[in-house]
MIDOSE-1310 file (N, C-alpha, C; in nm, 2 decimals, decimal comma, always signed):
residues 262
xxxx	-0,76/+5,11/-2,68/-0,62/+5,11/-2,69/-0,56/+5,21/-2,59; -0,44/+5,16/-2,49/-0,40/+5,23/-2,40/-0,23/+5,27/-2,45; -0,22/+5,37/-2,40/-0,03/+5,38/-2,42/+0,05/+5,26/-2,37; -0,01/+5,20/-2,26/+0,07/+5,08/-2,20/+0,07/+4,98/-2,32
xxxx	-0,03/+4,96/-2,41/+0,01/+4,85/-2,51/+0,12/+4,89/-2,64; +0,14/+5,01/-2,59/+0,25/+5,08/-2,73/+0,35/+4,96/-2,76; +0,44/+4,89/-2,65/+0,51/+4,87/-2,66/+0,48/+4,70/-2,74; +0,36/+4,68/-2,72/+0,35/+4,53/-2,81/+0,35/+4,55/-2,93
xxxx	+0,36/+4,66/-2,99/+0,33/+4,75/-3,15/+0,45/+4,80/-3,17; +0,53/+4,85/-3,10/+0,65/+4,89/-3,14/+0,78/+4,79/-3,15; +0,76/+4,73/-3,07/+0,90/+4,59/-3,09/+0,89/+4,55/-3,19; +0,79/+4,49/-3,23/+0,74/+4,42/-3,36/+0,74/+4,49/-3,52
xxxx	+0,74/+4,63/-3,48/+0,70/+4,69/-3,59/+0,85/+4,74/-3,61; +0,93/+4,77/-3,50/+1,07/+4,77/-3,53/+1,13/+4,65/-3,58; +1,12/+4,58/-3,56/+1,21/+4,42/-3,59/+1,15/+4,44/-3,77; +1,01/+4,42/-3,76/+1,03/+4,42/-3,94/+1,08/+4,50/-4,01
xxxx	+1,15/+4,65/-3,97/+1,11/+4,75/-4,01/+1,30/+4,71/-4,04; +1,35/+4,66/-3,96/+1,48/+4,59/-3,93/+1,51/+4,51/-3,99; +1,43/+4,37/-4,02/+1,48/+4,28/-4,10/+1,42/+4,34/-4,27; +1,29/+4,44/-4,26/+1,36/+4,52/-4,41/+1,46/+4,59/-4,47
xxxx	+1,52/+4,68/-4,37/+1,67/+4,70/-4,40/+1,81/+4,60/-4,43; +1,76/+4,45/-4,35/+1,85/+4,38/-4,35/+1,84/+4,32/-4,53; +1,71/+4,31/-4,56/+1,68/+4,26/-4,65/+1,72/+4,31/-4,78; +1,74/+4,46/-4,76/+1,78/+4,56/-4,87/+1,92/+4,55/-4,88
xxxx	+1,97/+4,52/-4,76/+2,18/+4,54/-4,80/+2,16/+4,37/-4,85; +2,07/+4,25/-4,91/+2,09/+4,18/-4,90/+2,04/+4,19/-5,08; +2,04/+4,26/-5,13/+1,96/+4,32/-5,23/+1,84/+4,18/-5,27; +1,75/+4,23/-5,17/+1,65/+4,09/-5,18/+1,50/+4,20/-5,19
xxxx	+1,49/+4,29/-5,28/+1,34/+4,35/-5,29/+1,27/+4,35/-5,27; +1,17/+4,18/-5,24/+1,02/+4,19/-5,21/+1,04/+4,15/-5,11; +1,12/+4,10/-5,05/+1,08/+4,09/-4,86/+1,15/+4,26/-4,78; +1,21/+4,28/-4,88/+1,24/+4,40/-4,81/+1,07/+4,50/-4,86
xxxx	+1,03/+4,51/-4,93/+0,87/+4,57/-4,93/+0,77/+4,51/-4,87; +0,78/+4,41/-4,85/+0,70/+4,33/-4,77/+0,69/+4,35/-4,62; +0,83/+4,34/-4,59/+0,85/+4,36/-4,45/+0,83/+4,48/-4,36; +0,91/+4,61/-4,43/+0,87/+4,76/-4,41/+0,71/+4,81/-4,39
xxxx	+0,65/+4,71/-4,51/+0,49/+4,75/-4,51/+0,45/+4,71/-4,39; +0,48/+4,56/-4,40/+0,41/+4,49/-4,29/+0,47/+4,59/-4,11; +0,55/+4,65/-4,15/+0,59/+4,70/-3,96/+0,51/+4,81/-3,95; +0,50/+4,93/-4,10/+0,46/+5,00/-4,10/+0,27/+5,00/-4,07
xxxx	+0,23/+4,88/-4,13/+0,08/+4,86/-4,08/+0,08/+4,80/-3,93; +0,15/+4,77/-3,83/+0,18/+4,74/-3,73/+0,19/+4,83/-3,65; +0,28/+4,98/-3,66/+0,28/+5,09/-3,62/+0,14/+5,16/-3,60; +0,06/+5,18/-3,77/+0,02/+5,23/-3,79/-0,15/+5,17/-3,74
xxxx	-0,13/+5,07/-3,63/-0,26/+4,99/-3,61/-0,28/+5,07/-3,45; -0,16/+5,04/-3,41/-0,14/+5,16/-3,30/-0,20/+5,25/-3,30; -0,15/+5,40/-3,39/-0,25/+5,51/-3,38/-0,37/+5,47/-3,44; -0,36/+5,38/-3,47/-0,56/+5,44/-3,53/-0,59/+5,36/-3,38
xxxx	-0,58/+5,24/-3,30/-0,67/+5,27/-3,18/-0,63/+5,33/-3,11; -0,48/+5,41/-3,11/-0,53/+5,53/-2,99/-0,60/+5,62/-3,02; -0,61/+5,68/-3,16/-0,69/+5,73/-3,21/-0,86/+5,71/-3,15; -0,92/+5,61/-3,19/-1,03/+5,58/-3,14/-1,04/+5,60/-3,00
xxxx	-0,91/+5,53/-2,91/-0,94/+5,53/-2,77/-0,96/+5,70/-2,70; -0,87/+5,75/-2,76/-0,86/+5,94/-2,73/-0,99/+5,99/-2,76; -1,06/+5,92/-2,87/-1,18/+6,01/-2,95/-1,13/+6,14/-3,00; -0,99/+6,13/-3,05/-1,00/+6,26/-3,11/-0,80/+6,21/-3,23
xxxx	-0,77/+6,25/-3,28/-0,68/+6,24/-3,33/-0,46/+6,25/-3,26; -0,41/+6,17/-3,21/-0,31/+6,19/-3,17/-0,21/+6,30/-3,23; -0,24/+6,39/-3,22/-0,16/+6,50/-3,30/-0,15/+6,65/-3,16; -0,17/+6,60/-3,03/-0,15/+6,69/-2,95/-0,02/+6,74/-2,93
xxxx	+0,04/+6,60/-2,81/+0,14/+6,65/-2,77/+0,26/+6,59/-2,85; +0,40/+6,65/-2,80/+0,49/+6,64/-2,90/+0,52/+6,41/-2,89; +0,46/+6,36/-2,78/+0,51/+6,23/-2,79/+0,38/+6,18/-2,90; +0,27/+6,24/-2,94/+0,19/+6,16/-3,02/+0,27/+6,27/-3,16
xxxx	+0,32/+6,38/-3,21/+0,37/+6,37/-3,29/+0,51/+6,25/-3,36; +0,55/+6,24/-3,20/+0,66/+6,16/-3,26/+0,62/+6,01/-3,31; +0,50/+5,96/-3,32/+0,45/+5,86/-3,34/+0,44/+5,84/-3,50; +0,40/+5,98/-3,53/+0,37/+5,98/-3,69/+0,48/+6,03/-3,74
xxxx	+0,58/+6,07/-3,69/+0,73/+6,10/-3,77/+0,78/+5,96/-3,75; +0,79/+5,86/-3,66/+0,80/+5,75/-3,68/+0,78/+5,66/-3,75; +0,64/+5,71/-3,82/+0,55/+5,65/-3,91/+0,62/+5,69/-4,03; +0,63/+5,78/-4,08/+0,68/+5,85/-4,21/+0,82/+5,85/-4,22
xxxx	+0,94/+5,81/-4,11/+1,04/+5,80/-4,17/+1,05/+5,69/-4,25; +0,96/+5,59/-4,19/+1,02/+5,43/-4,32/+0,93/+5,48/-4,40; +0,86/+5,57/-4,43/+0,75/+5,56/-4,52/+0,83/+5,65/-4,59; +0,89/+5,74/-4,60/+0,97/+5,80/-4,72/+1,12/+5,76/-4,74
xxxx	+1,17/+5,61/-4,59/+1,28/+5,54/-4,69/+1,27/+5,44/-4,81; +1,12/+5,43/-4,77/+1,08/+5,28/-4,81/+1,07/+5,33/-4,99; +1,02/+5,47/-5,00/+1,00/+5,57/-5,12/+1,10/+5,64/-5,22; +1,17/+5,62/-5,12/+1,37/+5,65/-5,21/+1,38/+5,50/-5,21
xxxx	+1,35/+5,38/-5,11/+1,43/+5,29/-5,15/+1,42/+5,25/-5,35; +1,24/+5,22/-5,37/+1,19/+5,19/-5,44/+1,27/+5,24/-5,56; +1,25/+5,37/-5,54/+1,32/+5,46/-5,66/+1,47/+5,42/-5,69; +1,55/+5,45/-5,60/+1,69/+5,47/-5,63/+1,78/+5,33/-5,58
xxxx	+1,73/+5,25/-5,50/+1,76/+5,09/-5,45/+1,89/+5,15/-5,34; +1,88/+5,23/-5,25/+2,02/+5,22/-5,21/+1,95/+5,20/-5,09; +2,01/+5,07/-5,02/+2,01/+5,02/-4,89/+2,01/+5,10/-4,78; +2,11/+5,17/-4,77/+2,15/+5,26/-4,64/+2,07/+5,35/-4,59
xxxx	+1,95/+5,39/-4,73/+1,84/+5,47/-4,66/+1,75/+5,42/-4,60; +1,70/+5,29/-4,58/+1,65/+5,20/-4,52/+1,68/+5,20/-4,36; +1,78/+5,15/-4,42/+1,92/+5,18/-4,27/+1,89/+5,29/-4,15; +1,88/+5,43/-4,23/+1,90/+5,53/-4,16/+1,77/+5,56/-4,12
xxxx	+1,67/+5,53/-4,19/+1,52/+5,54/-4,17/+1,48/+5,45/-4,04; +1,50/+5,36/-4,04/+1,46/+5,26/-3,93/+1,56/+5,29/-3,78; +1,66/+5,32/-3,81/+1,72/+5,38/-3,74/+1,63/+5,50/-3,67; +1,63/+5,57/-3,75/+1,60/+5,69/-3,71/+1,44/+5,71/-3,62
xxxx	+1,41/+5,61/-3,67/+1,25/+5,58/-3,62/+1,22/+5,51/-3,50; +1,35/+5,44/-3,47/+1,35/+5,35/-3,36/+1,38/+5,45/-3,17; +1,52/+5,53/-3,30/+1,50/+5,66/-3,18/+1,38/+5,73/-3,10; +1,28/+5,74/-3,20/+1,21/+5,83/-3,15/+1,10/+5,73/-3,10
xxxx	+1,07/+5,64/-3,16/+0,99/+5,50/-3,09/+1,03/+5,50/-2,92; +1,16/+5,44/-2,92/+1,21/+5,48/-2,77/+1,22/+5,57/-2,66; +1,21/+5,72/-2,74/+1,18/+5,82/-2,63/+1,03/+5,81/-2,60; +0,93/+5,74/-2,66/+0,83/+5,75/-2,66/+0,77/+5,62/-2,58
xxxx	+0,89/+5,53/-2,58/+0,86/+5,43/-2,48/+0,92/+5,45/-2,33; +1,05/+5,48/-2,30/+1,11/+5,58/-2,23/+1,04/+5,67/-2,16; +1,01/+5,78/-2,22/+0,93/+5,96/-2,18/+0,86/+5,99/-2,22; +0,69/+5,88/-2,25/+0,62/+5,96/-2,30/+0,53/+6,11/-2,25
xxxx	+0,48/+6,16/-2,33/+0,38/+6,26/-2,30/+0,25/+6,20/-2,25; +0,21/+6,30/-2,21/+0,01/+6,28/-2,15/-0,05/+6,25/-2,25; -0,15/+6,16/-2,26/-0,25/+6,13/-2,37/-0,36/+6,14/-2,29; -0,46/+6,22/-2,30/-0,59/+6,21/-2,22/-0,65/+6,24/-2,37
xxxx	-0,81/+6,23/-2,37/-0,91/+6,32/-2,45/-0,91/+6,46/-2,47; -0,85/+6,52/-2,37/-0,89/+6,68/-2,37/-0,80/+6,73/-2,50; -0,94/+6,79/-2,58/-0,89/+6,90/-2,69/-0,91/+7,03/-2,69; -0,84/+7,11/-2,67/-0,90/+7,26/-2,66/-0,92/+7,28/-2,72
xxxx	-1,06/+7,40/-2,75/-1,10/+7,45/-2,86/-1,04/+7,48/-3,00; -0,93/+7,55/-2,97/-0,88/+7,55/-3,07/-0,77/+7,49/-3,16; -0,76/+7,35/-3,15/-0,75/+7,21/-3,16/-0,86/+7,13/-3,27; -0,95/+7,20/-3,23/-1,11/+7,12/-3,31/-1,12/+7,19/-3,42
xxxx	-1,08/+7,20/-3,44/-1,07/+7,31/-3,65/-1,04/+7,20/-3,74; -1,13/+7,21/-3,84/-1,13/+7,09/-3,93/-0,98/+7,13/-4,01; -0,91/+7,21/-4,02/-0,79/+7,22/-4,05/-0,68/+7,14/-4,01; -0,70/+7,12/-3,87/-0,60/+7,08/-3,75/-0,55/+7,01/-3,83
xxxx	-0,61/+6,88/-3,80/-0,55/+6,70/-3,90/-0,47/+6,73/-4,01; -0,55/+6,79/-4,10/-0,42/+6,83/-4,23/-0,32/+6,90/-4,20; -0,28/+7,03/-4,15/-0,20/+7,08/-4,13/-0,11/+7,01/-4,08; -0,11/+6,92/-3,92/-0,01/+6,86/-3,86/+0,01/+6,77/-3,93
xxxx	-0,07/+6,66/-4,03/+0,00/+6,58/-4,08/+0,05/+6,57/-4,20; +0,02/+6,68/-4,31/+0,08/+6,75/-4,39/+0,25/+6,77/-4,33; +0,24/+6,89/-4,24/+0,38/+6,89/-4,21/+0,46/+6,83/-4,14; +0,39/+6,69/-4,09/+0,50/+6,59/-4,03/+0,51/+6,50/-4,11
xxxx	+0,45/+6,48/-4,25/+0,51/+6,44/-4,39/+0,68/+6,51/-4,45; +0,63/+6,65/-4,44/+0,69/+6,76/-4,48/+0,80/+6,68/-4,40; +0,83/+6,71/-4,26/+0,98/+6,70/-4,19/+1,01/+6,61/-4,24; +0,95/+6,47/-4,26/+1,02/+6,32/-4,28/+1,06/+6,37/-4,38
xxxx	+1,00/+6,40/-4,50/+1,07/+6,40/-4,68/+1,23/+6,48/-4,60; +1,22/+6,59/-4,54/+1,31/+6,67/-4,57/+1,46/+6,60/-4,45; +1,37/+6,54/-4,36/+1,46/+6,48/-4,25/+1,54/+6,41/-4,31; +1,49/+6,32/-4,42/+1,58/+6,20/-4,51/+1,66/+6,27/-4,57
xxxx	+1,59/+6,41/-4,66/+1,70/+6,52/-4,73/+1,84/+6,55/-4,67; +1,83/+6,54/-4,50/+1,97/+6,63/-4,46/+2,04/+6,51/-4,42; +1,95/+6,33/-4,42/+2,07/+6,25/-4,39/+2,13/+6,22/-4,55; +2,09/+6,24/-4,65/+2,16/+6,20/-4,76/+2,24/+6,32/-4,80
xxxx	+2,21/+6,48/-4,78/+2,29/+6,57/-4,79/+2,41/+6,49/-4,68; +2,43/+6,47/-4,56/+2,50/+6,47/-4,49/+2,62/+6,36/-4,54; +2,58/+6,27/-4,59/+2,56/+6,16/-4,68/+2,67/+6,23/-4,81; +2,62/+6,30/-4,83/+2,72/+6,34/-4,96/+2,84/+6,44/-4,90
xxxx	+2,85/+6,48/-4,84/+2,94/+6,58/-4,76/+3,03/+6,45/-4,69; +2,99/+6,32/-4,71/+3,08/+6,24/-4,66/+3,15/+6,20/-4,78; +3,07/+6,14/-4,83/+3,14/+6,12/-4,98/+3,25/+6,16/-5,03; +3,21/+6,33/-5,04/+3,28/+6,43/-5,09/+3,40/+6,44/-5,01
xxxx	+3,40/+6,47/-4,92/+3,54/+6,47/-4,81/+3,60/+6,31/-4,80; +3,56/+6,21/-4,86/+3,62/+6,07/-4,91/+3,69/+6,09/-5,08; +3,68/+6,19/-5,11/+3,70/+6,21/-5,34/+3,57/+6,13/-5,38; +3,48/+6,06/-5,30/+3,37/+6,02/-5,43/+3,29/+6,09/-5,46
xxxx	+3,21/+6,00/-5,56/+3,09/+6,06/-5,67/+2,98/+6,12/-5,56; +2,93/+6,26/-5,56/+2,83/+6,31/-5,55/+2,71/+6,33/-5,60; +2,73/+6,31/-5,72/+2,62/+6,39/-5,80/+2,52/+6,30/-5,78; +2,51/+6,20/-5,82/+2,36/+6,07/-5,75/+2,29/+6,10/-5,61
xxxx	+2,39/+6,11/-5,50/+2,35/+6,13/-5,35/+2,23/+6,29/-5,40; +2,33/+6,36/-5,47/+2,27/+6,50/-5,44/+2,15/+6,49/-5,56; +2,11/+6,41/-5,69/+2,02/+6,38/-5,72/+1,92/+6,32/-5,64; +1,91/+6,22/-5,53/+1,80/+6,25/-5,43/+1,72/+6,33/-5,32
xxxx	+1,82/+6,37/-5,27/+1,85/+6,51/-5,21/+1,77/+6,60/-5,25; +1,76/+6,62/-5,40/+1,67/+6,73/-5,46/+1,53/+6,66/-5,48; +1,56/+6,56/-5,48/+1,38/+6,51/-5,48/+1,35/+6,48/-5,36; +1,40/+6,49/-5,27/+1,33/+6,47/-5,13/+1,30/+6,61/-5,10
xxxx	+1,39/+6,68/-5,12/+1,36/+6,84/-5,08/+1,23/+6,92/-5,17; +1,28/+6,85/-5,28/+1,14/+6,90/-5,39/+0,99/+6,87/-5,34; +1,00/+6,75/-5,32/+0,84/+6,66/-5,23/+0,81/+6,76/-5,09; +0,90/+6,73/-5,00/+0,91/+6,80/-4,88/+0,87/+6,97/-4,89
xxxx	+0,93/+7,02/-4,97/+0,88/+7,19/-4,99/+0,73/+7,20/-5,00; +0,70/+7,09/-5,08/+0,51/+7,12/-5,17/+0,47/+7,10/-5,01; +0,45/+7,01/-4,95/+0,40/+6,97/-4,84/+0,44/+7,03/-4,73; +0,57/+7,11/-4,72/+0,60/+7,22/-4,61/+0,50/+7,38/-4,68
xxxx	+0,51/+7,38/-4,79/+0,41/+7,49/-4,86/+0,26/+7,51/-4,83; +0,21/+7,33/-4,82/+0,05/+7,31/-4,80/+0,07/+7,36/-4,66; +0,17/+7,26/-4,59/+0,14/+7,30/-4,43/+0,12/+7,44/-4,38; +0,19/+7,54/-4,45/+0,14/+7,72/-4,39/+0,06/+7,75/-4,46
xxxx	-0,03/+7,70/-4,55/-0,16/+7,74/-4,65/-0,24/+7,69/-4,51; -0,26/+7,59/-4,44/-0,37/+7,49/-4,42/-0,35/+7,56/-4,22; -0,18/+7,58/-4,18/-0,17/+7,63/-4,04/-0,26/+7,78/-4,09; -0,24/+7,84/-4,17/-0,32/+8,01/-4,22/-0,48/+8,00/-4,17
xxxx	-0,48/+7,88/-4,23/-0,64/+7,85/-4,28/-0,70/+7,80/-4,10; -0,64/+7,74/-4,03/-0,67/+7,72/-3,94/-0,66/+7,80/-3,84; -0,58/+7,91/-3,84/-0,56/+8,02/-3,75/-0,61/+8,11/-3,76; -0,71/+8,13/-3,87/-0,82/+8,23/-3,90/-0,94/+8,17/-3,80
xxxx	-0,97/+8,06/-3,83/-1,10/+8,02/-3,80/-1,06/+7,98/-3,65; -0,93/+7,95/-3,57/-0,92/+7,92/-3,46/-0,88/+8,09/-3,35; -0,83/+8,18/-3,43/-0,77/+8,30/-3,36/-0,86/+8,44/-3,41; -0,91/+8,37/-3,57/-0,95/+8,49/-3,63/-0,85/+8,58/-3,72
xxxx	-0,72/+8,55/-3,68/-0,62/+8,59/-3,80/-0,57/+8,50/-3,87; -0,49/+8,54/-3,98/-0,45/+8,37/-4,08/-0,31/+8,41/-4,04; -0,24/+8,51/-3,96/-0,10/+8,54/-3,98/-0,07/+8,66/-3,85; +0,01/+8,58/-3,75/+0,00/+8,72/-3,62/+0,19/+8,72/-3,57
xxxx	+0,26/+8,61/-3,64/+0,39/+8,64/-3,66/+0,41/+8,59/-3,52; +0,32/+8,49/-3,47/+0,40/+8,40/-3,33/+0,49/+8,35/-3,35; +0,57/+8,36/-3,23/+0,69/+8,28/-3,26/+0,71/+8,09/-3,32; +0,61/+8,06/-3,31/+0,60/+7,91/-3,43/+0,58/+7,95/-3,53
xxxx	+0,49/+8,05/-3,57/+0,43/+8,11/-3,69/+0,58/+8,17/-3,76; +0,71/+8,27/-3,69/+0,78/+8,33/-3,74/+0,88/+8,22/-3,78; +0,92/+8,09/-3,71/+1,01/+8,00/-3,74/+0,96/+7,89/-3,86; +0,83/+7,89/-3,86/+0,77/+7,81/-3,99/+0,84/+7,90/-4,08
xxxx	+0,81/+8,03/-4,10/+0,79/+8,08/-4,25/+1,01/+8,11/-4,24; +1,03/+8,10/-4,13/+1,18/+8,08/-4,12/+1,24/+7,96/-4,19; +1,18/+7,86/-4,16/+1,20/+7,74/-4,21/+1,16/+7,68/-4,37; +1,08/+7,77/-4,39/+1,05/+7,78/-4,55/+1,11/+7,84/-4,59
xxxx	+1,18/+7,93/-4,58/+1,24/+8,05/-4,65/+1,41/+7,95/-4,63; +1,43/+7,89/-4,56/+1,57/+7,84/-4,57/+1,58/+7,72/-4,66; +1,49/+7,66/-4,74/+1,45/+7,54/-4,83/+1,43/+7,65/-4,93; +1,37/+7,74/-4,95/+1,37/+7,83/-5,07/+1,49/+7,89/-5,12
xxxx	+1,59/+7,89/-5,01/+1,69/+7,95/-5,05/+1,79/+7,86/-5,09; +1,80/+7,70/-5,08/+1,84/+7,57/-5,17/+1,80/+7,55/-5,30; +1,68/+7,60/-5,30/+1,64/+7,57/-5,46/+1,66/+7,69/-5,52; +1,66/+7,78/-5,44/+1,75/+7,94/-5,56/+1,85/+7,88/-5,59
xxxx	+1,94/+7,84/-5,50/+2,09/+7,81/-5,54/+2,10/+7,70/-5,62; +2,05/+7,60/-5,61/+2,03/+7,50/-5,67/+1,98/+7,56/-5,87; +1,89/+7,65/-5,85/+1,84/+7,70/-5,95/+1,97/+7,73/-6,03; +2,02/+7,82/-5,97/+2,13/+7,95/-6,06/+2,25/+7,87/-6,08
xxxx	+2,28/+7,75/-6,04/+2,43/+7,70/-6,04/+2,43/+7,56/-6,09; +2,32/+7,59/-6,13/+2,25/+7,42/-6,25/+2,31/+7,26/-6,19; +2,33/+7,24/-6,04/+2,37/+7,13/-5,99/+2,51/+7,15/-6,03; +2,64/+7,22/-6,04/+2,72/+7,26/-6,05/+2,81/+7,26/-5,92
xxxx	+2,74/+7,34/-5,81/+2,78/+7,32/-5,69/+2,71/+7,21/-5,57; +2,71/+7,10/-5,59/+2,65/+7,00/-5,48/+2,68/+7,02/-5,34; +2,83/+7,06/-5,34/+2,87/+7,07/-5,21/+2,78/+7,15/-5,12; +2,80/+7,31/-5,19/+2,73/+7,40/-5,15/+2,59/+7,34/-5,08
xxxx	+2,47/+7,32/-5,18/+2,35/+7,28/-5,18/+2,33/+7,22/-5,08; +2,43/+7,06/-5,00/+2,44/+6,97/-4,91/+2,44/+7,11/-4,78; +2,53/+7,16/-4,78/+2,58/+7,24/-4,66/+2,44/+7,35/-4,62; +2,38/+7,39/-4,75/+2,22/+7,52/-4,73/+2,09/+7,37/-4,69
xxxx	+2,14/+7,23/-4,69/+2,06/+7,17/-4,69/+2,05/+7,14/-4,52; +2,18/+7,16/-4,49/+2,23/+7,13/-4,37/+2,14/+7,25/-4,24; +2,22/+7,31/-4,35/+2,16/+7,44/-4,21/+1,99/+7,49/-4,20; +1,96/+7,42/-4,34/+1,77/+7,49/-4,34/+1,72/+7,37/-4,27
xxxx	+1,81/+7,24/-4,20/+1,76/+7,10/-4,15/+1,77/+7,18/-3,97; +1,83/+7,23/-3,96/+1,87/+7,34/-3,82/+1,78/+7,40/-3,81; +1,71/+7,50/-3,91/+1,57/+7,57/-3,87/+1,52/+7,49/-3,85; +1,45/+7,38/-3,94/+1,38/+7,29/-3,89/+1,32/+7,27/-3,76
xxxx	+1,49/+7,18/-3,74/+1,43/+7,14/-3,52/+1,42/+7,29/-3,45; +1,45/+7,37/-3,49/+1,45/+7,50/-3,39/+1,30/+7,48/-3,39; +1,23/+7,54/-3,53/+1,05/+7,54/-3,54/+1,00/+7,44/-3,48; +1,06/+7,31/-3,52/+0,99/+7,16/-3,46/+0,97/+7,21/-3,30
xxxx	+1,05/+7,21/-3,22/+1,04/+7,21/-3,08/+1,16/+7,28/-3,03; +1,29/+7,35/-3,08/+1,38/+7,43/-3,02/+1,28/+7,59/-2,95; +1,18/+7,61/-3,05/+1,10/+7,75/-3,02/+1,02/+7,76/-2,89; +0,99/+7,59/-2,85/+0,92/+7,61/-2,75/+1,00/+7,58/-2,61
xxxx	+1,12/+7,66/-2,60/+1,22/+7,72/-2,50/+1,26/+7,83/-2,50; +1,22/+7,91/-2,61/+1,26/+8,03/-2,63/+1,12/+8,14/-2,54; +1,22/+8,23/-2,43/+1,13/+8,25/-2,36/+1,00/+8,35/-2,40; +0,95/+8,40/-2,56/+0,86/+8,49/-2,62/+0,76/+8,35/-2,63
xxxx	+0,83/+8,23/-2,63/+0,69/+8,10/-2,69/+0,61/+8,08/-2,54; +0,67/+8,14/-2,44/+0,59/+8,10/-2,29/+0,47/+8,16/-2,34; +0,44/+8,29/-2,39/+0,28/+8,35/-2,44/+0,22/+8,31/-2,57; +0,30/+8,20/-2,63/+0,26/+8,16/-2,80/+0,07/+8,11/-2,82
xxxx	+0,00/+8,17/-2,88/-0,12/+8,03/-2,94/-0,06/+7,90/-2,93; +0,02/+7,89/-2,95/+0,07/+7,73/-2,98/+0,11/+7,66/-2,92; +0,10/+7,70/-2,76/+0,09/+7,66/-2,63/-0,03/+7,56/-2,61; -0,03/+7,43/-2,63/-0,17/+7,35/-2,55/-0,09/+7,27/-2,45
xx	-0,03/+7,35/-2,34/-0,02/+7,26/-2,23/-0,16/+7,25/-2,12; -0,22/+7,36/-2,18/-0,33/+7,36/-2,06/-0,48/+7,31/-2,09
């Protein structure tokens, strides 16, 4: 499998992923689960042969990240759809997936074999895909916060929007939580320390601490204030992209470990 065949995997895997959305404002259920799966195992046939063709796991550069955030947005719309039936998340999922599909057809990154050593830590795999679980749960989190801050400046009902919201955020924490257990665990065995305060390292635990600080508030004010909650949901979605890839412009990340351009 080469990057040139991406694009036979991705048209296809967007159209179903499309006519499952279509299917959901159609309130038609099993072709909308049918269809989502079916794009999703279509996507998902993709990385595993580039997988194989690489001999090593697509989790280098930021265009084989965006492969598996592509993967995981319908896979955690598809996971609110089930639960809560609201179409638009579908919507925004496939949407949002198709974006990054395109920069990836567009501008991809280098895909060769070469893994640097410290890349080869049996940690690696879980970590990155742990936390590019993590972003999708919480990526859905700030379009349905966003989503309710619409509502709410419309007079409607909040409190439903902002009941998913807390379960996307609740899922997303555990798995932003594993992700610095498993980045620790791998930065021992790859640097020798589990914690040296790089600047990825200081925006991770940045980015956790701004989702901790949602569920304090969320805690003390017993779902009382949604508004609020939507808006700390908004801005800990801002750490986020800064850690995702804002950090690696900031000129202290030119000397980061977390540098594998070379």
């Amino acid at each position: 499998m080469t990057w040139d065949s991406f694009i036979f995997f991705a048209i296809p895997a967007f159209a179903l992923w499309a006519g499952g959305a279509w299917t959901a404002w159609k309130k038609r259920p099993l072709p909308t689960y049918l269809l989502t799966a079916a794009g999703l195992l279509v996507y998902f046939a993709f990385i595993l042969g580039l997988w194989l063709s690489l001999e090593r796991p697509p989790l280098r550069t930021m265009g084989e990240t965006r492969l598996w955030y592509a993967l995981f947005l319908p896979t955690a719309g598809l996971i609110v759809y089930s639960r809560w039936r609201y179409p638009w998340i579908l919507a925004f999922s496939t949407i949002l997936a198709g974006v990054f599909t395109t920069i990836n057809l567009v501008n991809p990154d280098i895909h060769n074999k070469t893994l640097m050593p410290a890349l080869q830590s049996v940690w690696f795999i879980p970590h990155v895909i742990v936390y590019i679980f993590a972003y999708a749960m919480l990526g859905m989190a700030s379009l349905t916060a966003f989503y309710g801050i619409y509502r709410y400046k419309k007079g409607q009902e909040i409190h439903s929007v902002f009941a998913i919201t807390d379960q996307l955020i609740k899922i997303g924490y555990v798995f932003l939580t594993f992700g610095l257990l498993f980045g620790a665990l791998w930065a021992k065995e790859a640097w020798g320390h589990y914690w040296t305060w790089d600047p990825k390292e200081t925006w991770a635990f940045i980015t956790w601490l701004g989702y901790l600080v949602y569920l304090h508030h969320k805690y003390n004010h017993k779902e009382k204030k949604p508004l609020q909650s939507f808006i700390i949901v908004g801005i800990a979605f801002v750490l986020l992209l800064i850690c995702w890839f804002g950090v690696n412009y900031l000129p202290t990340a030119q000397m980061s470990v977390h540098t594998y351009s070379g």
